[in-house]
N, C-alpha and C positions, 0 to 999 in steps of 0.2 A: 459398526463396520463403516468402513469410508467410502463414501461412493469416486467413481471412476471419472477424473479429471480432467474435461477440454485442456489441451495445452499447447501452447507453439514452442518447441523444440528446434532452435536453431542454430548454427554455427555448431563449427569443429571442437573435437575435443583436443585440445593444445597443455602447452605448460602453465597458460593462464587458468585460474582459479574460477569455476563456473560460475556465472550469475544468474540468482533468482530473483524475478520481478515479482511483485504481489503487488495486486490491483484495490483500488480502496470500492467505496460505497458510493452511488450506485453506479458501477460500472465494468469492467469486462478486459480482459489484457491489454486489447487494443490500447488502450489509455498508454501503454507503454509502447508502440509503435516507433517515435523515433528512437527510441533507445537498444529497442531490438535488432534496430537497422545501422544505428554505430557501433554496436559491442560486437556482433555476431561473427565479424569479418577478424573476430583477434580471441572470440573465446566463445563456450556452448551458452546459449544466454535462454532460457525455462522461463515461461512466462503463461501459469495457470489459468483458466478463467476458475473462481472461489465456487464453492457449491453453491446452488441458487443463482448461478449470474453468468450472463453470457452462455455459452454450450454446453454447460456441465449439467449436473441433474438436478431438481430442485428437489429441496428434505425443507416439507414448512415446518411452521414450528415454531422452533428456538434453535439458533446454532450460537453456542458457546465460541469466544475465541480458541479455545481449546481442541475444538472440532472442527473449523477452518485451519489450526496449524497440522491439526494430526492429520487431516486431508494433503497438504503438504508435502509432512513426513514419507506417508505412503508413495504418493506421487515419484516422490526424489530415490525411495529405496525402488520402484521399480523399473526407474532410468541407471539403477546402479550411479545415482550421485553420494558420493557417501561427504563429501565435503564443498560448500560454496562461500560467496557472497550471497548474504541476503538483504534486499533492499523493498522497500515497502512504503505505499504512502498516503495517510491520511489512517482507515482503518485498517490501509494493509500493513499499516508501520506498526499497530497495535497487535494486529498478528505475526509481524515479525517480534515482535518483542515477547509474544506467547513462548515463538518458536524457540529461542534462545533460552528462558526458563526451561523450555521443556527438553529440548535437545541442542543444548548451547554448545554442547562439546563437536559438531559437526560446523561450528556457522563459524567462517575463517574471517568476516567484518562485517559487519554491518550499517544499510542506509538506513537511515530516518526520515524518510522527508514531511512534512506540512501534517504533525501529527504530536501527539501530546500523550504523559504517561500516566496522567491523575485518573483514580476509580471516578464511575460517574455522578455527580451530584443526586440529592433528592428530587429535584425539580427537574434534570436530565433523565431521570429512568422514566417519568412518566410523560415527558414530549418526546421521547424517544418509544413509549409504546403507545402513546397517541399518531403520532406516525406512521408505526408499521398497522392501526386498525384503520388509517385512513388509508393507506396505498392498498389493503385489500379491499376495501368499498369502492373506492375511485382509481385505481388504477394510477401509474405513474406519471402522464402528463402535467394536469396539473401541479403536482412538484416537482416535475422538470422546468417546468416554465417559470415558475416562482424563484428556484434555486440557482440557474441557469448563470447568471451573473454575481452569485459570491463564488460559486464553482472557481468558474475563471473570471478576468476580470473584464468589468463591463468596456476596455477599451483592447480586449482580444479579437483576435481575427475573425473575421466570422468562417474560416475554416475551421478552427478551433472549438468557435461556437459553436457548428453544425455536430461536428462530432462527440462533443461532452453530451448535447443533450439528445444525439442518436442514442448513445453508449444509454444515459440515463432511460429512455421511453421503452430500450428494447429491452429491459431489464423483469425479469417476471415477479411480477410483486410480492409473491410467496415467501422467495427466496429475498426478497430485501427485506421483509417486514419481519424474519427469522433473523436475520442480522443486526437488524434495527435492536431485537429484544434481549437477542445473548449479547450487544455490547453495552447494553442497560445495564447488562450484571459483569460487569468487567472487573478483572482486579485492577491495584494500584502494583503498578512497573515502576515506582519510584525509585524503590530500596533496589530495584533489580538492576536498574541503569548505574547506579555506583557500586555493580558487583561487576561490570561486564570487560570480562580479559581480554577481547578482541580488538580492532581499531575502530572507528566509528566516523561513519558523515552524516552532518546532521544538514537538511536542506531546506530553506524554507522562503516564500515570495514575500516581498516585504509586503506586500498588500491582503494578507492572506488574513482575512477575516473569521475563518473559524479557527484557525492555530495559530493564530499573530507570529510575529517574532519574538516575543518574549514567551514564548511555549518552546519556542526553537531555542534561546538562549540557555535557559532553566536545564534543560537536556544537558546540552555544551557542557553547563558547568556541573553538572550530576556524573558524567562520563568520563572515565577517568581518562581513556584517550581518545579524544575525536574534536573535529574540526567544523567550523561552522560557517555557512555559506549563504548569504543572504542575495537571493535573483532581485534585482529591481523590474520591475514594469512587469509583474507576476502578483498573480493572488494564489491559489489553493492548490493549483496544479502548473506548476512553473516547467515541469518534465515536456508538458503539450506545450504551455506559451509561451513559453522560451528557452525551446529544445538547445542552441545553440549554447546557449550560457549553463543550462544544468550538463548536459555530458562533459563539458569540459571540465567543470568538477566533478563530473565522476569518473572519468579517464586522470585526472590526477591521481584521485584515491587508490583507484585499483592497480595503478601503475604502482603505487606504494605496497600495496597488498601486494601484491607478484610478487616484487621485491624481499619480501619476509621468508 
């Protein structure tokens, strides 16, 4: 059963197409704050915190992608959303792409951003559960502190900075180190991005050292219809470090979306 969703619930319900935000790893809606604050004023904009993260409940473990989207699902059928945008980034772009396999018939486009479709390597499953057995021994700081600066990029604000790695520390290790291990066992979204009938924006910082641009391109040209937007003077989260330049292409997009 899905547990019971922190969520910010914002803006009017209008003719525009609602948008759902998903928050990656390790962090918490907030991460989408400026974007809550330009959409909200032109459409209903749902921005979860993921099970294990932020105010939602934590279930240790192992949470499957499959169980972070069906956490989702539930979420959306109990706001009576029955149709959105869904936008995601990093691992929550991995769960948006769950969502679509699972219930693609509800998702009117979809964002990509700073996020990649390949299952995980051999050598990925097990620094990915060397990971989640050190954040339960040691707690999150010291891999806030280490990670801190491929997050975003070492020449971000330190508004920016304070907040990535608030988001990172407050984060209860349980619930990261259960996500760390269900995206160990991730499928491949490859074959599924050159199925997908919706439109697509694909977003990515050029300086984005764990999803380069060429993870962003590879997408582009996997999707049979989406667009590809490369922020400059961003790494991983170009949404926080250069709020001004990502909404703008995403007010493109969804202006096109409305439009359909």
């Amino acid at each position: 059963m899905s547990p019971s969703l922190a969520y910010e619930d914002k803006g009017a319900d209008t003719s525009a197409v609602p948008l759902v935000l998903v928050h990656g790893h390790p962090f918490d809606h907030t991460m989408w704050a400026p974007q809550i604050e330009a959409f909200s004023s032109s459409r209903r904009v749902i921005a979860p915190d993921l099970r294990g993260y932020g105010a939602s409940p934590v279930v240790p473990g192992l949470t499957p992608l499959s169980g972070f989207a069906r956490d989702i699902e539930a979420l959306l059928d109990g706001l009576k959303v029955r149709e959105f945008v869904l936008a995601g980034l990093s691992m929550g772009g991995q769960i948006a792409m769950e969502c679509y396999r699972l219930f693609g018939e509800r998702v009117r486009a979809l964002v990509l951003a700073d996020t990649f479709p390949d299952p995980e390597t051999p050598e990925g499953k097990v620094f990915r559960n060397e990971t989640a057995d050190r954040l339960l021994a040691e707690g999150m700081r010291g891999y806030a502190d280490e990670v801190l600066e491929k997050m975003v990029a070492p020449y971000a604000s330190p508004e920016v900075k304070a907040h990535v790695h608030r988001m990172m520390t407050a984060t209860p290790p349980e619930g990261a180190a259960a996500a760390l291990r269900g995206r160990a066992e991730r499928p491949d979204y490859r074959t599924l991005l050159t199925e997908v009938t919706v439109p697509a924006l694909v977003v990515v910082g050029a300086d984005d050292e764990y999803t380069p641009v060429a993870d962003a391109e590879a997408m582009h040209t996997a999707l049979p219809d989406s667009t590809l937007v490369v922020i400059e003077r961003a790494a991983h989260m170009p949404n926080l470090e250069r709020p001004a330049e990502f909404n703008e292409a995403l007010r493109e997009f969804l202006t096109r979306v409305d439009a359909r």
